[in-house]
BABA-563360 format. One line per field, with one value per residue (C-alpha): residue number from 0; y, x, z negated. Coordinates in nm, 3 decimals, padded with zeros to 5 digits. Layout:
num	NUM	...
Y	Y	...
X	X	...
Z	Z	...
END
This chain:
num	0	1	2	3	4	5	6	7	8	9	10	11	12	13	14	15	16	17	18	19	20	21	22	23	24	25	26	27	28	29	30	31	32	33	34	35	36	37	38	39	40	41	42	43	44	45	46	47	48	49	50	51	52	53	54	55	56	57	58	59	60	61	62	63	64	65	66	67	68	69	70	71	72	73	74	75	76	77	78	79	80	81	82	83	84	85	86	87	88	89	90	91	92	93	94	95	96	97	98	99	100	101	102	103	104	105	106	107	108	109	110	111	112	113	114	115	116	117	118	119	120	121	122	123	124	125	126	127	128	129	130	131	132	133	134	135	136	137	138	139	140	141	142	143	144	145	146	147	148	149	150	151	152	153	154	155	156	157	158	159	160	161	162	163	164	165	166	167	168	169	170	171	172	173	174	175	176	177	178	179	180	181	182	183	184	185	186	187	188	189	190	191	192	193	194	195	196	197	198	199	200	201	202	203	204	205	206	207	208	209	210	211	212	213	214	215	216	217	218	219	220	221	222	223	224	225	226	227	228	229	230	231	232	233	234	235	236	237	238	239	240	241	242	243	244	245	246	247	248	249	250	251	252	253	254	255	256	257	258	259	260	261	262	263	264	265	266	267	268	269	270	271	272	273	274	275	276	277	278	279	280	281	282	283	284	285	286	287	288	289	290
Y	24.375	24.037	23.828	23.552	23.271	23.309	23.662	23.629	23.336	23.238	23.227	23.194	22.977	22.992	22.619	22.579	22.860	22.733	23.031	23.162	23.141	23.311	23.248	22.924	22.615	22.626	22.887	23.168	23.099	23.328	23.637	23.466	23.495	23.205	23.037	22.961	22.834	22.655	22.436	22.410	22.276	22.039	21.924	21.908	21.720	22.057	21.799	21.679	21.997	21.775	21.622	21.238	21.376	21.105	21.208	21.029	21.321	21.183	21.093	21.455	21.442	21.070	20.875	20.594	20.537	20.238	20.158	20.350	20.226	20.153	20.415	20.287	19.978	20.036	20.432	20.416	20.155	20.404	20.716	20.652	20.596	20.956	21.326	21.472	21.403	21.519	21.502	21.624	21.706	21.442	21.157	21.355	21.338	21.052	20.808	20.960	20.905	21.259	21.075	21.110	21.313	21.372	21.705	21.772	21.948	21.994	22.019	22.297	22.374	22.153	22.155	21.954	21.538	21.388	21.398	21.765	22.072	22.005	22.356	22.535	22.495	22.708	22.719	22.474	22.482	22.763	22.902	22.871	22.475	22.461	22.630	22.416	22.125	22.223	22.225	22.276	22.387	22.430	22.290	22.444	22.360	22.568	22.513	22.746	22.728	22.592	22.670	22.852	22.955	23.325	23.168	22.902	23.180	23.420	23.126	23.083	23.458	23.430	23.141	23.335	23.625	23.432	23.191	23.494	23.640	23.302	23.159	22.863	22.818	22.792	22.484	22.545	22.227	22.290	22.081	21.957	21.938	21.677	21.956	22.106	22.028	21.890	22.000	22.240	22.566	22.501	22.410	22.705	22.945	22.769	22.775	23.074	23.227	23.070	23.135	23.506	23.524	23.403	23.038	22.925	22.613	22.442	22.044	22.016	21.722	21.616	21.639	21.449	21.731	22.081	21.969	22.187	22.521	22.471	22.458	22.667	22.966	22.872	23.122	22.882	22.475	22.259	21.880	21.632	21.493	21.090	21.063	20.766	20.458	20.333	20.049	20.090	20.110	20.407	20.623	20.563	20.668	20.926	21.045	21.056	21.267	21.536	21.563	21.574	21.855	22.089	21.893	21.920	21.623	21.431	21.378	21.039	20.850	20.598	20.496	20.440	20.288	20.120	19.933	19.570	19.586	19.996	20.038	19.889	20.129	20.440	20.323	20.319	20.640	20.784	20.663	20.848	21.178	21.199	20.950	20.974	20.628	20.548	20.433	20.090	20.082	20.222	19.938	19.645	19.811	19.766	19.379	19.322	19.468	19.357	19.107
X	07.556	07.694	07.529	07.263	07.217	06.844	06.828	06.983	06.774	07.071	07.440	07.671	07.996	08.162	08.265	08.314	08.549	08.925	09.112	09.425	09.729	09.963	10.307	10.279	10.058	09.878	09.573	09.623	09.998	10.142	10.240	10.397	10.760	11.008	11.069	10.707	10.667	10.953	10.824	10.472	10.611	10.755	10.397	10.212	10.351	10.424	10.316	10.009	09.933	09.800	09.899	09.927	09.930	09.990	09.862	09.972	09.978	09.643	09.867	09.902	09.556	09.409	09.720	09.786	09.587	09.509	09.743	10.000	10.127	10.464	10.511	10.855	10.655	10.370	10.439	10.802	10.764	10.479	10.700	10.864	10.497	10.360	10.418	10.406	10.421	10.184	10.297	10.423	10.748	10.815	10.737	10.976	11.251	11.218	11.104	11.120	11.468	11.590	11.759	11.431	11.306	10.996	10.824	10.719	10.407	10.454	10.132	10.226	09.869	09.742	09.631	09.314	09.334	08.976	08.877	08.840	08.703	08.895	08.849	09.045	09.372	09.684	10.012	10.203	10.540	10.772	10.836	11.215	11.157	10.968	11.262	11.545	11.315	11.338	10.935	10.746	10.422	10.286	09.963	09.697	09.338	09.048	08.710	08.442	08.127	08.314	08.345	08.687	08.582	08.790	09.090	09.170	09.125	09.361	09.623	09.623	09.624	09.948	10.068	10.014	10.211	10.505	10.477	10.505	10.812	10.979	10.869	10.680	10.360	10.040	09.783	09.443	09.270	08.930	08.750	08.418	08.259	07.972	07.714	07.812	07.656	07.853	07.746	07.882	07.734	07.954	08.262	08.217	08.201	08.508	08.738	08.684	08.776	09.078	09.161	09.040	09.256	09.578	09.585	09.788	09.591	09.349	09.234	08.881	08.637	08.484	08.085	07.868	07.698	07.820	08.158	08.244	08.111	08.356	08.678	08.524	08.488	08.806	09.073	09.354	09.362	09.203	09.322	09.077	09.066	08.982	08.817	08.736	08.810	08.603	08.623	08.888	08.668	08.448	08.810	08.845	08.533	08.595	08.934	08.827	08.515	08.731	08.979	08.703	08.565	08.856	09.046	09.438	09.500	09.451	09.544	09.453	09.539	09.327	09.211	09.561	09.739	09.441	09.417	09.455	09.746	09.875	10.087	09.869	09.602	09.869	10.014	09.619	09.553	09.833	09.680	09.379	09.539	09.824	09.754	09.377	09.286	08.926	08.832	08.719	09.126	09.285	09.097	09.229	09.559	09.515	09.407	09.723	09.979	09.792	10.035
Z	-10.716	-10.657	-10.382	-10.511	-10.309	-10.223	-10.143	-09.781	-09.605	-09.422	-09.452	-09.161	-09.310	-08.978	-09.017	-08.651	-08.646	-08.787	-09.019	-08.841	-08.936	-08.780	-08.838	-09.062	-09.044	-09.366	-09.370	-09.618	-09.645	-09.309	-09.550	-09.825	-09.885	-09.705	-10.076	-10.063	-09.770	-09.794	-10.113	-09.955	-09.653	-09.844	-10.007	-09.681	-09.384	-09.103	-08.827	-08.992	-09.191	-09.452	-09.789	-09.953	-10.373	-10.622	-10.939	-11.238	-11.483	-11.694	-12.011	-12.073	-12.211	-12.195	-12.287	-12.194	-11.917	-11.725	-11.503	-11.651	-11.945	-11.799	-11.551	-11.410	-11.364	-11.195	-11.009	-10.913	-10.683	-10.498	-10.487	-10.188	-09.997	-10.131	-10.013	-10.360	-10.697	-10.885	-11.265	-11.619	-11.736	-12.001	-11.726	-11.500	-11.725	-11.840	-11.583	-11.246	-11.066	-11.000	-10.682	-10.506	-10.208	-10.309	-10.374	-10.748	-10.842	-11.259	-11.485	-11.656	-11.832	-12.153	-12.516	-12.612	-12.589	-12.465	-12.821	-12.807	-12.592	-12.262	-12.150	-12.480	-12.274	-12.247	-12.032	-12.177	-11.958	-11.945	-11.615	-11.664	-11.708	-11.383	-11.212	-11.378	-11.279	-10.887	-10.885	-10.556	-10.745	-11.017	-11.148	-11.393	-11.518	-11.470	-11.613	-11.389	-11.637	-11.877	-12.258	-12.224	-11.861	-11.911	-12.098	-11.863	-11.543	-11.754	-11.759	-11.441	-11.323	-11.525	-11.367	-11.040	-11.141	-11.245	-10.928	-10.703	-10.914	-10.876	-10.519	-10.726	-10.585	-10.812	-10.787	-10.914	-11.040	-11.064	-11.322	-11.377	-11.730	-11.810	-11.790	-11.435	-11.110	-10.812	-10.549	-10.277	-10.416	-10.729	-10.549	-10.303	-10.646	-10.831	-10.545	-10.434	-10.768	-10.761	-10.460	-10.483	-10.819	-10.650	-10.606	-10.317	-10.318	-10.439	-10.599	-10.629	-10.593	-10.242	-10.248	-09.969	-09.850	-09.718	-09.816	-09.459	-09.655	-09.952	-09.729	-09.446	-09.712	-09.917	-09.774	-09.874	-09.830	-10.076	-10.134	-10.281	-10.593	-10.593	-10.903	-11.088	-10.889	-10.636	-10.369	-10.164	-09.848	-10.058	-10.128	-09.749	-09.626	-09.902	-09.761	-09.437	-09.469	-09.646	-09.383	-09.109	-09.301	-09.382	-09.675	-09.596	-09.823	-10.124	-10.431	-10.538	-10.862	-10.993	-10.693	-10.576	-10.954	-11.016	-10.698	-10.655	-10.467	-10.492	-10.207	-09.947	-10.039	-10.069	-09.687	-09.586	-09.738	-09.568	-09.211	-09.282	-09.373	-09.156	-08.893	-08.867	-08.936	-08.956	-09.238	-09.114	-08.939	-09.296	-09.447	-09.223	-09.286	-09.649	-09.651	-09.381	-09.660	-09.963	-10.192
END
């Protein structure tokens, strides 16, 4: 019978305690084969442990989003400040300079536009287009609670199977429907699926309270989403508070394209994660670049 939250009167998360990893610095990643760790050493920083993601893959089922209508405009100039891309593979081919350094994690699940049921997706990307695209990960959707709840799991199952036959690691996005509750007992339950289904990490969203539980009991990392924008301050505070409590990065977008001045708040975001910036320092950072 599967354990109820209620039944036990306590817990014991262990969040004091870190997860080994022997042989390799990211936590659940020590018995995966070199090609792996290879590409997710190139998505988190080996010295840091931790990750700077700069998501700009929205279009694939919002559009034209704000702040990227003209993505040569307003996200090349960023890509040499980030760790990772995090995108699809029409913007890739047909914006991003394949001249660039950076690691590429490819959305490779989609279907539905915003004016549909978000959670009827499929895989949407071949695995033979993620490899001729030199992809360090691979990125799909999946909806916990949601509508298509054992569709979107299936797809990425798949996704995991193929990773491992390839060396292409598999990013689960876990995403939040209008009727879900976030909070950390919901977090702890979607990544932990994931991760118990083959994820080799995880994006999920960063909740105020007993964030610690939802890394603590994640057995590999988990980077943050950032949401909808926020002050810059609030993303900082945001940032931070994740890290503190077992984040290994983020994976920001509109609070970084949407910004009043985008770099300054990628360089400050990138003193939180890798540098461990306060957020009050990060943010005097910011107003010292901004313009």
């Amino acid at each position: 019978m599967a354990d109820l939250d209620g039944l036990k009167p306590n817990k014991e998360f262990f969040t004091d305690v870190p997860q080994e990893t022997e042989g390799f610095f990211l936590k659940g990643s020590n018995q995966l084969d070199w090609g792996m760790k290879n590409r997710l050493a190139r998505i988190f920083n080996p010295k840091s442990g931790n990750t700077v993601m700069l998501a700009f893959d929205h279009g694939y089922f919002m559009g034209a989003t704000t702040g990227l209508e003209r993505i040569d405009q307003t996200i090349n100039p960023l890509i040499p400040h980030a760790d990772t891309l995090m995108l699809t593979r029409g913007v890739l081919r047909s914006m991003v300079p394949a001249d660039t350094p950076k690691s590429i994690v490819l959305r490779v699940s989609g279907g539905p536009s915003i004016l549909k049921e978000l959670s009827n997706e499929g895989i949407a990307v071949d695995i033979e287009d993620a490899i001729r695209l030199n992809v360090c990960a691979m990125a799909v959707q999946v909806f916990i609670g949601g509508e298509y709840e054992k569709e979107s799991i299936l797809n990425m199952t798949k996704l995991v199977d193929l990773g491992n036959r390839y060396g292409i690691p598999v990013l689960a996005v876990t995403a939040v429907g209008k009727d879900m509750v976030r909070d950390a007992k919901y977090f702890r339950l979607a990544t932990r699926i994931c991760a118990e289904l083959g994820a080799h990490y995880i994006k999920t969203y960063y909740v105020d309270e007993d964030f610690d539980t939802v890394t603590s009991c994640c057995p590999v990392p988990i980077v943050i989403a950032g949401g909808k924008k926020r002050p810059e301050l609030d993303a900082l505070k945001m940032a931070r508070s994740a890290i503190d409590e077992g984040a290994r990065g983020v994976d920001m977008g509109r609070n970084i394209f949407q910004s009043d001045s985008p770099i300054a708040m990628l360089e400050a975001v990138r003193a939180v994660v890798h540098e461990g910036a306060s957020p009050e320092a990060a943010f005097e950072l910011f107003n010292s670049k901004k313009g």
